[in-house]
C-alpha positions as CSV (number, residue, x, y, z in Angstrom):
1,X,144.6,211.2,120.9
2,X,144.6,211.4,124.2
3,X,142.8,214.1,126.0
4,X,143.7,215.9,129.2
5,X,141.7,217.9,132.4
6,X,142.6,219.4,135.4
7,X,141.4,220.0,138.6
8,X,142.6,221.2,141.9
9,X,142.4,219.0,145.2
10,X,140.0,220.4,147.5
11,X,139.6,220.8,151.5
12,X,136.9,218.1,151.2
13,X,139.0,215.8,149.0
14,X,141.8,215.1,151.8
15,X,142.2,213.3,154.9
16,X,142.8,214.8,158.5
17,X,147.1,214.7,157.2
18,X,146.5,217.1,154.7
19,X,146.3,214.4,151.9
20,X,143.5,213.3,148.9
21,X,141.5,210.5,150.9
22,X,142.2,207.3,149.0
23,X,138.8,206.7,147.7
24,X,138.1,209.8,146.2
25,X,140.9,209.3,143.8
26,X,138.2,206.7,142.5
27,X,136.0,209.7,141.7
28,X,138.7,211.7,140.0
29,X,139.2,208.5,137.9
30,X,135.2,208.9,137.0
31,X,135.2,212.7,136.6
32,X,137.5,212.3,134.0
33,X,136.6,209.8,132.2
34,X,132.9,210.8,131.9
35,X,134.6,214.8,130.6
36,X,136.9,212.2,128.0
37,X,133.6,210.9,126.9
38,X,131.7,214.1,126.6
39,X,134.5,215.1,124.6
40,X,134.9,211.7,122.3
41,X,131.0,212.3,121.6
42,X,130.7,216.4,121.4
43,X,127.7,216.3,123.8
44,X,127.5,215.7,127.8
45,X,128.6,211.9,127.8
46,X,126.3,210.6,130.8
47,X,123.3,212.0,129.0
48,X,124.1,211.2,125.3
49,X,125.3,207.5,126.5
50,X,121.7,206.8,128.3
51,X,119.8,208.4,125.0
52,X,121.5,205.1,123.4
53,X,119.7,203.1,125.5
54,X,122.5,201.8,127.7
55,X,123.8,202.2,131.2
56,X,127.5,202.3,131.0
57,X,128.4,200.5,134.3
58,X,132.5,200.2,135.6
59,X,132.9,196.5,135.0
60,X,137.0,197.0,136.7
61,X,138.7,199.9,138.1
62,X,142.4,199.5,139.2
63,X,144.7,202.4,140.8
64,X,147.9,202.4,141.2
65,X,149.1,205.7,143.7
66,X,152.3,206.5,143.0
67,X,152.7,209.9,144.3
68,X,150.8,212.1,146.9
69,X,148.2,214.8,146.0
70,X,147.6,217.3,148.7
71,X,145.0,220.2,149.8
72,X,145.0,222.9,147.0
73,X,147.6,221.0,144.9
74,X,146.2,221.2,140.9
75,X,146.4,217.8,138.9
76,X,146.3,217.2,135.2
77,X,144.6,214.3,134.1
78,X,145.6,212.6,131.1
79,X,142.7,209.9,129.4
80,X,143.2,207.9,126.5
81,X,141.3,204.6,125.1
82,X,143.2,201.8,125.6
83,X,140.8,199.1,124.4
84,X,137.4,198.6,122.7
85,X,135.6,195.5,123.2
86,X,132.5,193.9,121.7
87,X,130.5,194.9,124.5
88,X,133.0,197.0,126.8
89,X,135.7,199.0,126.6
90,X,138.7,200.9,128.3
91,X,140.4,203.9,129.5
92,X,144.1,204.5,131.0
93,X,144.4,207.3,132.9
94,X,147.2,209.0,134.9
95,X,147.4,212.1,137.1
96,X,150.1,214.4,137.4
97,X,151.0,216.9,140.0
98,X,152.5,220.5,139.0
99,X,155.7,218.9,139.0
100,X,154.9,216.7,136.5
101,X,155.6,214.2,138.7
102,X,152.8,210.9,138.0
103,X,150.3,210.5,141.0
104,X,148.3,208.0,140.2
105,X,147.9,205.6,137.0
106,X,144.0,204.2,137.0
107,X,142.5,201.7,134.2
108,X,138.6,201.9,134.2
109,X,136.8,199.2,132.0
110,X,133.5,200.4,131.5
111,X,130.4,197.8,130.1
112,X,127.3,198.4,128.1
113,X,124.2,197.2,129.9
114,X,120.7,197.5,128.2
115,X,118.6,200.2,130.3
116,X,115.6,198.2,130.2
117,X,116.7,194.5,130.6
118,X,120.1,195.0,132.8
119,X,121.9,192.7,130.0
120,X,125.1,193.1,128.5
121,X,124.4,194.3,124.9
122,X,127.2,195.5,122.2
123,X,129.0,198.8,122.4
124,X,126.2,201.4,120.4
125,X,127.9,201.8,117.3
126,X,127.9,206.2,117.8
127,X,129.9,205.3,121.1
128,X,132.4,203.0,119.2
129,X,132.9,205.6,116.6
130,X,133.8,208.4,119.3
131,X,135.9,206.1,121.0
132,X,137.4,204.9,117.8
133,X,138.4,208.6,116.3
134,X,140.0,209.2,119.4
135,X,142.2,206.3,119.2
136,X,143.1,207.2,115.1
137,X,143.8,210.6,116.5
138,X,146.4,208.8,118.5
139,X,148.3,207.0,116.8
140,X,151.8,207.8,116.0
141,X,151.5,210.3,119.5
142,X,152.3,209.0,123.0
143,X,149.9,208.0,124.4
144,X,148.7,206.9,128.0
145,X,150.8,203.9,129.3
């Protein structure tokens, strides 16, 4: 299953042409994904994630901007799992405009670090089975590609 969210670009969001500045489209990327998880796991993710013990740092984040997004303009934001590791995992994510039209395609791969040490440690297994009901959910659906 994937699961979708929206947002509008604001004022603050955009560069002096009117358009999202590009680094912020990192922060949609992050918004999303941490409303995906709070979703996957019925509880505010960021909260529920460091109650596990672990710090889920980005390990990779790649964007691809396809498309403009300007001052006002609302985006949907489509998340879906695309891989679960032994000790990480990812999410593919794409914005659309109104239009329907794709913005921007992101991958964020996220790892489990150990709050205490700062070591890698396996994916908690109440985080694995979120993520892993989503991903049931999906098949036979399109997903995020």
């Amino acid at each position: 299953m994937s699961f979708t969210t929206g947002r509008v670009v604001l004022f603050g969001d955009c560069d002096a042409g009117g358009a999202v500045y590009t680094p912020r489209i990192s922060d949609f990327v992050i918004e999303a994904a941490l409303e995906f998880l709070s979703f996957a796991l019925g509880t505010p993710a960021a909260r529920a994630i460091m109650a596990m013990g672990v710090l889920p740092p980005a390990r990779a984040l790649s964007i691809e901007f396809l498309h403009p997004l300007t001052w006002d303009e609302r985006v949907e934001i489509e998340v879906a799992v695309r891989a679960i590791g032994q000790r990480s995992f990812s999410l593919a994510i794409v914005a659309r405009n109104a239009a329907g039209v794709d913005a921007f395609r992101a991958m964020l791969t996220q790892a489990c670090v150990c709050s205490r040490t700062r070591r890698s440690v396996a994916l908690p297994s109440e985080l694995r089975t979120a993520l892993e009901r989503t991903t049931a959910a999906r098949e036979g659906h399109r997903g995020v590609s």
